[in-house]
C-alpha positions as CSV (number, residue, x, y, z in Angstrom):
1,X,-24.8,60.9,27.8
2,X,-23.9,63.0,31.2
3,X,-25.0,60.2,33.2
4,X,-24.2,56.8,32.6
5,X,-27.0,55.9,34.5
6,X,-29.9,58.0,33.1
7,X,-31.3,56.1,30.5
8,X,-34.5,56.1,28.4
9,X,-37.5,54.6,29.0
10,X,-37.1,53.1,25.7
11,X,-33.7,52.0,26.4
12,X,-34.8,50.5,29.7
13,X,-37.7,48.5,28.0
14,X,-34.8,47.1,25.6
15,X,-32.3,46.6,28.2
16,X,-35.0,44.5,30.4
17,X,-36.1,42.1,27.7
18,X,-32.9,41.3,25.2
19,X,-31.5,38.1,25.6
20,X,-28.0,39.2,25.2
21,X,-26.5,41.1,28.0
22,X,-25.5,44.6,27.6
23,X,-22.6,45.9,30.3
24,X,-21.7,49.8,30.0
25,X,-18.1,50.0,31.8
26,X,-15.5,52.9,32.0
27,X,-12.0,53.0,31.3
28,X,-11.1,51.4,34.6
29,X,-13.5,48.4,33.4
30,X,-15.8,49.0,36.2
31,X,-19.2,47.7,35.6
32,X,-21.5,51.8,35.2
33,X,-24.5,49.7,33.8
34,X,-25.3,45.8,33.0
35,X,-28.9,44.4,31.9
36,X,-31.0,42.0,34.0
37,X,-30.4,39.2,31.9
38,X,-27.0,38.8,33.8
39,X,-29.2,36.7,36.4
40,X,-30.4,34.1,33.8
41,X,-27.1,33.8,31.8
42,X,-24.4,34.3,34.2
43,X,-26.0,33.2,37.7
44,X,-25.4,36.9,39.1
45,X,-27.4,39.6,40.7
46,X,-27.2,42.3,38.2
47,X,-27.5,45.2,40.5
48,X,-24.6,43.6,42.6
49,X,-22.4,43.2,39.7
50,X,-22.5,47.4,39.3
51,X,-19.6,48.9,40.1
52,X,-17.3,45.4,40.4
53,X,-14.3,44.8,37.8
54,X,-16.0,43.5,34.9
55,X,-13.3,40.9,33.9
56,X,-13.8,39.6,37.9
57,X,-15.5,36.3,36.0
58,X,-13.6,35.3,33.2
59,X,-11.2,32.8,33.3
60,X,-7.2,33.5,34.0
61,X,-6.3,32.3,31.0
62,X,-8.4,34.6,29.0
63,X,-8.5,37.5,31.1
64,X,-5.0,39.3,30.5
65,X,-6.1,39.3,26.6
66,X,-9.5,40.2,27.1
67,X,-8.2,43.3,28.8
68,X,-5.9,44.1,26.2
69,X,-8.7,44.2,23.6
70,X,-10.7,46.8,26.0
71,X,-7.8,49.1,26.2
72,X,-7.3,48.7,22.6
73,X,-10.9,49.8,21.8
74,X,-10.6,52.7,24.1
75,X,-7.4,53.6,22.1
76,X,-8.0,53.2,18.7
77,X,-11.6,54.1,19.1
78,X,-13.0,51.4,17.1
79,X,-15.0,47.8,17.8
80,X,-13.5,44.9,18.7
81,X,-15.2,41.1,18.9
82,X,-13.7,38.5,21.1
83,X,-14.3,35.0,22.9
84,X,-13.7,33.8,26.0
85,X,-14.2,31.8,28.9
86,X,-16.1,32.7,32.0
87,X,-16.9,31.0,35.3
88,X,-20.0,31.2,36.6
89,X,-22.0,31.4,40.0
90,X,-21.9,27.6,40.0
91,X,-18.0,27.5,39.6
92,X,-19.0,26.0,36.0
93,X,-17.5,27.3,32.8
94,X,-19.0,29.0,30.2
95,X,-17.9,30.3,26.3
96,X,-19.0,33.4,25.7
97,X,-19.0,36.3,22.8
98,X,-18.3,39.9,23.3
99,X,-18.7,42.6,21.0
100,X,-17.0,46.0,22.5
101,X,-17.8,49.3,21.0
102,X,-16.6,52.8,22.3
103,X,-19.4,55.4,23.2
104,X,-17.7,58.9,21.1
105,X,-16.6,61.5,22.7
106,X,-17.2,60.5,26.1
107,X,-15.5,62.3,29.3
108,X,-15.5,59.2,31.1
109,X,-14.0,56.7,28.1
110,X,-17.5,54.5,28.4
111,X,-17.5,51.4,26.2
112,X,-20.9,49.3,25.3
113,X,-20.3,45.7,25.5
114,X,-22.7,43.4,24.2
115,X,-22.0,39.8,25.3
116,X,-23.9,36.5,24.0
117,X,-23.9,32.9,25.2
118,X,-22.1,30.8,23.0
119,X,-21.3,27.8,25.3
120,X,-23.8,25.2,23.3
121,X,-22.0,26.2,19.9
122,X,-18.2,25.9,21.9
123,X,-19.4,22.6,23.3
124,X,-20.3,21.6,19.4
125,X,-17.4,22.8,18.0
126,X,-15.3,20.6,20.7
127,X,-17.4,17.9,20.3
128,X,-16.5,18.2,16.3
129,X,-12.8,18.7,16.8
130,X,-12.3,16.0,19.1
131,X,-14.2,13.7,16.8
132,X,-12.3,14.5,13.8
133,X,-8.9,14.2,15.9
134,X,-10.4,10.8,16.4
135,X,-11.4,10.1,13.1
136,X,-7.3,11.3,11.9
137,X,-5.9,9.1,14.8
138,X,-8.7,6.1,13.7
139,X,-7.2,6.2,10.0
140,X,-3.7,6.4,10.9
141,X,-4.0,3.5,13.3
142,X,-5.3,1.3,10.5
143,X,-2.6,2.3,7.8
144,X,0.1,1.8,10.0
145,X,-1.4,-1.4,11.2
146,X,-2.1,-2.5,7.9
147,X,1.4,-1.7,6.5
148,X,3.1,-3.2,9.5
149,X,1.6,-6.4,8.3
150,X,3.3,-7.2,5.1
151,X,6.0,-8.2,7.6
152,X,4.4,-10.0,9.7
153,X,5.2,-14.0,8.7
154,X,4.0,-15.8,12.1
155,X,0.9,-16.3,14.0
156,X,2.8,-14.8,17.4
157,X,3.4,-11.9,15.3
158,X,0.2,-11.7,14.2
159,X,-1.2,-11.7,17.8
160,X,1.9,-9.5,19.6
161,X,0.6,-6.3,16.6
162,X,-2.8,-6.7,16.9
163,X,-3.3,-6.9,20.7
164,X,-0.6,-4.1,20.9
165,X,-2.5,-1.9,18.4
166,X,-5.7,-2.5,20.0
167,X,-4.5,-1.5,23.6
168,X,-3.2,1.5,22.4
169,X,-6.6,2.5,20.5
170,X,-8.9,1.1,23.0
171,X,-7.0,1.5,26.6
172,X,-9.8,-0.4,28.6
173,X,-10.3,-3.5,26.1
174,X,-7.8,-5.9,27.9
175,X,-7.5,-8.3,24.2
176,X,-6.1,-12.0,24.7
177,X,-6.5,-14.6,21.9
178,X,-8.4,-17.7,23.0
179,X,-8.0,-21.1,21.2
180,X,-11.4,-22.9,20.4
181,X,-11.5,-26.3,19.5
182,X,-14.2,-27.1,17.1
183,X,-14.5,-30.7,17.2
184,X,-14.9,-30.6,21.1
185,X,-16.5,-27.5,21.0
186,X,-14.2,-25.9,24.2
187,X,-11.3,-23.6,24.8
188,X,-8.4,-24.6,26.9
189,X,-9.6,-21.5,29.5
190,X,-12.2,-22.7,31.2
191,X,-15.4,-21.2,30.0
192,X,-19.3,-21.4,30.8
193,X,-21.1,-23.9,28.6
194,X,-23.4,-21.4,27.3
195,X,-20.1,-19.1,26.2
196,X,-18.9,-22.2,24.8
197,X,-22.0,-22.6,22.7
198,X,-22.0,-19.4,21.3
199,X,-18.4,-19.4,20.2
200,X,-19.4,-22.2,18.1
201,X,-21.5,-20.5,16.2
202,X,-18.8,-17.4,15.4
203,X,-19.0,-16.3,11.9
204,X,-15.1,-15.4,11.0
205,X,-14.6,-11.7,11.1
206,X,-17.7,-11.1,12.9
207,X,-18.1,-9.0,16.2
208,X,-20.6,-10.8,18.9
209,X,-21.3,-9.6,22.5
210,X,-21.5,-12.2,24.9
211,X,-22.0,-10.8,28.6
212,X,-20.0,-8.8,29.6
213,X,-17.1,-9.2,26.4
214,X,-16.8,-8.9,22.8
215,X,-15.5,-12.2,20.7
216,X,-14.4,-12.5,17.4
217,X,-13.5,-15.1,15.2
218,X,-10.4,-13.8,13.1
219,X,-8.9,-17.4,12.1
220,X,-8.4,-21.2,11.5
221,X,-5.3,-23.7,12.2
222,X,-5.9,-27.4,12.0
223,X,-8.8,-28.1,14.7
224,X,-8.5,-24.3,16.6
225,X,-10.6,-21.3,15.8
226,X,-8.7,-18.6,17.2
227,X,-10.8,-16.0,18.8
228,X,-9.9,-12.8,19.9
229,X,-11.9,-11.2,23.7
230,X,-12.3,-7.5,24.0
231,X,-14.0,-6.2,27.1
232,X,-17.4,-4.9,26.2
233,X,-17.2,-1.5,27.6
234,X,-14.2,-0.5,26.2
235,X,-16.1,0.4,22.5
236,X,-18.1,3.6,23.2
237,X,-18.3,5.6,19.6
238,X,-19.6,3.8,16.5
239,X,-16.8,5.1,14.5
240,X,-14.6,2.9,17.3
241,X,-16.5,-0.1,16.3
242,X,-16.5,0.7,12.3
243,X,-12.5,1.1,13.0
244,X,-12.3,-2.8,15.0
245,X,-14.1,-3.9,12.0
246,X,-11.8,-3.1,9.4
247,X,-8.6,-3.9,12.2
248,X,-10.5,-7.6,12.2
249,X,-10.8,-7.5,8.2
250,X,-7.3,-6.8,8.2
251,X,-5.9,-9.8,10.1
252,X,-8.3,-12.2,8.9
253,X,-6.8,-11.9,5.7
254,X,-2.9,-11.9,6.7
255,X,-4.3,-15.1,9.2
256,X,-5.6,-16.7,6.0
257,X,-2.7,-16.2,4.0
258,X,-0.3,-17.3,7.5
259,X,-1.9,-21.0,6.7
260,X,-1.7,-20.5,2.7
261,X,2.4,-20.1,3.8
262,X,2.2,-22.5,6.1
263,X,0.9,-25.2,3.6
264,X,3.4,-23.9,0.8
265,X,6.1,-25.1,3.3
266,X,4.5,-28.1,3.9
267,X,4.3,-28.9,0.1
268,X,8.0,-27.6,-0.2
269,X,9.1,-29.7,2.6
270,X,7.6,-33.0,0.8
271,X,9.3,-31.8,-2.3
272,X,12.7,-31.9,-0.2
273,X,12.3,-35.3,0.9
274,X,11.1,-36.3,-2.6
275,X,13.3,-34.6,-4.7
276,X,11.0,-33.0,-7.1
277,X,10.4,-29.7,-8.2
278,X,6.3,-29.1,-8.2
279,X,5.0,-27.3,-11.2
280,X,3.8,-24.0,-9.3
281,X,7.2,-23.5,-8.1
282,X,8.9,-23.9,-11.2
283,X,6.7,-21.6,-13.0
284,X,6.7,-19.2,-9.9
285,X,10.7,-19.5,-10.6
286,X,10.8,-19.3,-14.4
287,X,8.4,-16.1,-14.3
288,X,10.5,-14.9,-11.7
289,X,13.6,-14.6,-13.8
290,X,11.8,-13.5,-16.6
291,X,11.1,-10.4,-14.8
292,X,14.6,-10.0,-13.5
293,X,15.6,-9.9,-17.1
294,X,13.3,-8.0,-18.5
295,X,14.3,-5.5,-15.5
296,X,18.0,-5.6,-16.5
297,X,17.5,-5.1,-20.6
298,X,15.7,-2.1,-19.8
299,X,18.3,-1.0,-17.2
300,X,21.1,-1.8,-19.7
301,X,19.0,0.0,-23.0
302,X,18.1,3.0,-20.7
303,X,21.4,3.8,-19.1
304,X,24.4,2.1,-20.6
305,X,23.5,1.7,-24.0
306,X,22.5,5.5,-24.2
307,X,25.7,6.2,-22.8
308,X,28.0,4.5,-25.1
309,X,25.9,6.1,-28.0
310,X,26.1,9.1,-26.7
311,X,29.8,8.7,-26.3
312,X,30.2,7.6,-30.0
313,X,28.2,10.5,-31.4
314,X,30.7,13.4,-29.3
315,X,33.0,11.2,-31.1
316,X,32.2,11.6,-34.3
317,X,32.1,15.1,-33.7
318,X,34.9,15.4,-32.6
319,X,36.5,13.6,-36.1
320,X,35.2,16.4,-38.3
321,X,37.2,18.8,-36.8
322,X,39.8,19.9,-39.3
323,X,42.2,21.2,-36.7
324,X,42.7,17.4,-35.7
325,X,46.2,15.9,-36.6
326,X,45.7,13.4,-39.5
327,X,46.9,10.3,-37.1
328,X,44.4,10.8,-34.0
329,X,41.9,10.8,-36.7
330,X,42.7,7.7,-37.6
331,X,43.1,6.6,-33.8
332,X,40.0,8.0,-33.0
333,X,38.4,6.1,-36.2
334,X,39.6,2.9,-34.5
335,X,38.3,4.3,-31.1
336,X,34.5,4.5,-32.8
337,X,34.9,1.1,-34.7
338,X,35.2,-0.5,-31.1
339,X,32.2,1.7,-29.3
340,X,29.9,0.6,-32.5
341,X,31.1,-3.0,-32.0
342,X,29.8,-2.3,-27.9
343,X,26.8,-1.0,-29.0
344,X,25.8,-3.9,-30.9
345,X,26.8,-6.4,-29.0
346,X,25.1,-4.8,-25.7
347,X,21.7,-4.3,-28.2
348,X,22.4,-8.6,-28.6
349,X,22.1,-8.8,-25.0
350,X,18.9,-6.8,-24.7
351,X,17.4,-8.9,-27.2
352,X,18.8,-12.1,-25.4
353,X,17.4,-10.8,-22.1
354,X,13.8,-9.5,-23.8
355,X,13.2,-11.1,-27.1
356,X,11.9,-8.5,-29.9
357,X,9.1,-8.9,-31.8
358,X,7.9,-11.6,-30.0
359,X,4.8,-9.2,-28.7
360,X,4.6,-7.3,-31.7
361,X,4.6,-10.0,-34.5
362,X,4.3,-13.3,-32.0
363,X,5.9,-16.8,-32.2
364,X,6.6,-17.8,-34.9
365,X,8.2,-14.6,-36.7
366,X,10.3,-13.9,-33.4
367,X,11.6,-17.7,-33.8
368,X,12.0,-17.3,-37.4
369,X,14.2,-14.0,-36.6
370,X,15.9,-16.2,-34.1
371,X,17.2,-19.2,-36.4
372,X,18.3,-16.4,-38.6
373,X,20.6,-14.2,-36.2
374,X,21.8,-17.8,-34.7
375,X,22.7,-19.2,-38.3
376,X,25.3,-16.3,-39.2
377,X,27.3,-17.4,-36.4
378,X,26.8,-21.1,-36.7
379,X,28.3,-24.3,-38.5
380,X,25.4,-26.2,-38.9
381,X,22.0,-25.9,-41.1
382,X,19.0,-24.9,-38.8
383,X,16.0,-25.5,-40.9
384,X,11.7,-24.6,-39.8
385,X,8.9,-25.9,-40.4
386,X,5.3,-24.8,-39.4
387,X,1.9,-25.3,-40.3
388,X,0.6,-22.6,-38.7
389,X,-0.2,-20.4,-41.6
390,X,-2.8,-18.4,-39.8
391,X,-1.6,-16.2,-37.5
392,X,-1.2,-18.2,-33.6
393,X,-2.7,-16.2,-30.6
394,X,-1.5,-18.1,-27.3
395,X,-0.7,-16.6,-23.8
396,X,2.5,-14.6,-23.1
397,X,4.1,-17.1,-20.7
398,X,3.7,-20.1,-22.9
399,X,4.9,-17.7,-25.8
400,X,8.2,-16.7,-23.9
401,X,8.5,-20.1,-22.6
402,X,8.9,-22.0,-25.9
403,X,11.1,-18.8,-27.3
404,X,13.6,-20.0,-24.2
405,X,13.5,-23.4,-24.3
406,X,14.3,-22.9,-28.0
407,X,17.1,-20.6,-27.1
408,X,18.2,-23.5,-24.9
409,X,18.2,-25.8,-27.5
410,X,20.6,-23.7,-29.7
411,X,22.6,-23.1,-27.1
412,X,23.3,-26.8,-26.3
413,X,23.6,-27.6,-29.9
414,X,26.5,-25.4,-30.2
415,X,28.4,-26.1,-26.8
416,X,27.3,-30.0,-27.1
417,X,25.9,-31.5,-30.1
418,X,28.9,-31.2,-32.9
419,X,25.7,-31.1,-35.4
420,X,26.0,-30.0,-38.8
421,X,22.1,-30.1,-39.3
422,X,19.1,-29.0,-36.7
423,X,15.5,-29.0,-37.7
424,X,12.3,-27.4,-35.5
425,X,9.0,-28.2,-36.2
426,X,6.0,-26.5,-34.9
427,X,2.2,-27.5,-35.8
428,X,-1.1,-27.1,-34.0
429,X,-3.7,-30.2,-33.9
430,X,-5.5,-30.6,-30.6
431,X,-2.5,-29.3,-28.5
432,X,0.8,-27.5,-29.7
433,X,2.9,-29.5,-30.6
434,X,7.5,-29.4,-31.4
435,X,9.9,-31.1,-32.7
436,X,13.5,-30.9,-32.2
437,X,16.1,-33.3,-34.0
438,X,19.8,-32.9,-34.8
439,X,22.6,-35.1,-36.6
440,X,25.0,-34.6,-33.6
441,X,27.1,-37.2,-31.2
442,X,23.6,-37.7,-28.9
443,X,24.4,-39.5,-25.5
444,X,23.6,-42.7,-24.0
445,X,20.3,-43.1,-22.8
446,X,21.0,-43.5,-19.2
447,X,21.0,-39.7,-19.0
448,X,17.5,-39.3,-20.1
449,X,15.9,-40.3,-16.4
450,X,14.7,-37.3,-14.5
451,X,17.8,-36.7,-12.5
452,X,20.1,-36.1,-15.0
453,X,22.2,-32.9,-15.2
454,X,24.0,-32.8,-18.1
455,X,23.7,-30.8,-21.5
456,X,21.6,-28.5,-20.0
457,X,18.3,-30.9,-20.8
458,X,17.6,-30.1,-17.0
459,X,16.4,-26.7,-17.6
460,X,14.3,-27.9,-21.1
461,X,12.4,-30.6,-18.9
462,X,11.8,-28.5,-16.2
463,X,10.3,-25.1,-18.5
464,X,8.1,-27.5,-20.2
465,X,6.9,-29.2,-16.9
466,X,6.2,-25.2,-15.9
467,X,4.1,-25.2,-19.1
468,X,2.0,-28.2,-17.5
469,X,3.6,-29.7,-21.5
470,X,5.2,-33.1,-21.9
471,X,8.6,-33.4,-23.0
472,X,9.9,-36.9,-24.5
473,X,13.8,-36.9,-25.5
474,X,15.4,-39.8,-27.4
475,X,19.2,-40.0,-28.4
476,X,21.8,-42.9,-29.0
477,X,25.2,-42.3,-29.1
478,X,26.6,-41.2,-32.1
479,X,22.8,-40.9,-33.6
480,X,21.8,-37.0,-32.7
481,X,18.9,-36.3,-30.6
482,X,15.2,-36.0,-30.9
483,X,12.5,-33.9,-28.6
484,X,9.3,-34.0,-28.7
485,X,7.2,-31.9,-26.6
486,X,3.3,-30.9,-26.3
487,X,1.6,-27.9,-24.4
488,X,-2.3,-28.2,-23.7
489,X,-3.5,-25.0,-24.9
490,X,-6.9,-23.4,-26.7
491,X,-6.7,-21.6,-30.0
492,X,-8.0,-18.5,-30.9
């Protein structure tokens, strides 16, 4: 090619009709050649743009590396594609795709570059980024929000985190919380009647326009519906609206379970004044502590126990070495006797804290093992009986819940009853039913009213209460005692 502008008539036809435009530049990046299709694309007269810097249009931030990539080409003889940012005749800016090839051999340095309108597909690609940053910032609004919520224990909490979320998410909405009463049908901001109608009719959760606002119904206290007002214009993309949605699903639940607190204080409060214990709290309380000990038995089998064994068995170890002098042998015999003797009694205190068996074999064979460990440490005669020759399936809370107050009742026997005799009996009819007696001093029956506090019978009356059982004690002083209790339950 001697002349960059000789061409073909075939080359000409091409050049005339592509879409793409086709610029032929030399080494100083001045424009030799450039197709007619500049016009449509760019905005340019083609024949003007001859002989101008070619890199005149694109943007500054793209330029400087845009001319790097042409004097790279030029260098390294080889094609290069990039994209970049041009402004147009119209001062409006468009994306655009180059490809740059050297022509070989060349005197002049020419390179052919081919460049393609890629603004619609930019535009796209934006449009698709800035959606998914949306999406990202949607999702992390929500799990904060939603997290932030487990703390949240009053209604003015409630309203400060979800009027500050919603400001930050939607800048325009403006939300405030309005108080609706429903038996009057007003709020206390004054309101058109025919707003005021609709707002009666809110569904909770729901999202209603009404002029020029958005209401929604996220909760109830006493004779209020609380509503909360966006501005309408300020929700724009449906995934902004799906987002609200869930926000609103959120807090209508923590605003439910605000007034499910709310009443528990209420109840607790009576309970105060009236000085009794309601069953739900004392079973909320006796499961409570059963976890606690179940946590610590493991923590104690898992850590300390596994210690001390581990200790005993360097120990023994240590003992069979026939380099040891005959008396630390013997010391560290004595040294083992006492590590076994903490092994065992911490195993005791797992088993105290999380009975065994008592999910493996149920009941009745853990209370059977019971009465047997208690009697090798005991002066008095524990005899059981049971009718329950089939095997008895009940649930696990009742199940640990008669195992303690059974515990309970050995317990006081030893520390209180100067017994030399206790009998249990369990049997099943139309309820489960046991009895407790023992040959001990008893106590006067002034201490069998629901206030008493001695002998640890507290405890016994309250676990059973827990069970929704009854408990019936009867004593006179010098005669023992005798228990009778009954749990409502269904056999299997």
């Amino acid at each position: 090619m001697e002349n960059p502008n000789n061409f073909s008539w075939e080359f000409e036809t091409i050049a005339k009709h592509t879409l793409d435009i086709i610029i032929i530049i030399d080494e100083n990046q001045i424009v030799r050649y450039v197709t007619p299709s500049i016009r449509t694309i760019f905005g340019l007269d083609h024949e003007g743009f001859v002989g101008t810097n070619v890199f005149d249009p694109v943007h500054p931030d793209d330029k400087e590396n845009l001319m790097e990539a042409h004097r790279q080409v030029l260098k390294l003889q080889i094609p290069k594609t990039n994209e970049y940012r041009v402004i147009d005749a119209n001062g409006e800016i468009k994306f655009f795709e180059s490809r740059v090839m050297p022509v070989p051999h060349h005197p002049d340095r020419l390179a052919v570059v081919t460049i393609r309108d890629i603004t619609d597909r930019k535009m796209m690609e934006n449009e698709l980024e800035t959606r998914k940053n949306r999406y990202e910032e949607l999702q992390n609004s929500l799990k904060i929000f939603s997290k932030d919520l487990s703390s949240v224990m009053k209604l003015s909490d409630l309203e400060e985190r979800l009027r500050k979320e919603i400001t930050y998410i939607l800048p325009n909405s403006k939300p405030y919380l309005l108080k609706f009463h429903r038996e009057e049908q007003k709020v206390e901001e004054g309101l058109s009647t025919e707003v005021e109608a609709h707002l009666a009719q809110l569904s909770m959760g729901k999202i209603v326009q009404i002029s020029d606002k958005t209401y929604i119904r996220i909760g109830d206290r006493r004779e209020y519906s609380y509503i909360l007002v966006l501005q309408l214009q300020s929700i724009n993309e449906a995934m902004d609206s799906i987002w609200l949605e869930t926000l609103i699903c959120f807090t209508v639940m923590v605003f439910e379970n605000l007034n499910v607190i709310e009443n528990l204080m209420n109840q607790l409060e009576e309970v105060i004044q009236s000085n009794e214990t309601p069953q739900w709290v004392l079973r909320l309380l006796f499961n409570l502590q059963e976890q606690q000990r179940q946590n610590l038995s493991s923590d104690l089998h898992d850590t300390i126990l596994q210690d001390q064994v581990d200790l005993f068995r360097r120990l023994e170890a240590l003992q069979k070495q026939n380099e040891l002098q005959y008396e630390w042998k013997d010391q560290l015999k004595e040294i083992g006797q006492g590590l076994l003797d903490t092994i065992h009694q911490i195993r005791m205190t797992c088993n105290e804290l999380r009975p065994p068996l008592l999910r493996e074999l149920g009941l009745e064979r853990a209370l059977e093992n019971l009465f047997e460990y208690t009697q090798l440490s005991s002066i008095f005669k524990i005899t059981f009986e049971t009718d329950m020759i089939n095997h008895l399936t009940i649930d696990e809370e009742l199940t640990i819940g008669i195992y303690r107050i059974t515990q309970e009742l050995l317990n006081n026997a030893a520390k209180h009853s100067k017994a030399s005799m206790l009998h249990f009996k369990m049997s099943k009819q139309d309820s489960l039913k046991i009895f407790y007696y023992d040959n001990g001093v008893g106590f006067e029956r002034e201490k069998l009213n629901p206030t008493f506090h001695s002998m640890g019978l507290t405890g016994i009356r309250q676990r059973v209460q827990s069970l929704n059982g009854k408990i019936e004690f009867d004593s006179v002083l010098g005669q023992g005692v005798t228990i009778r209790m009954d749990f409502p339950i269904q056999f299997s």
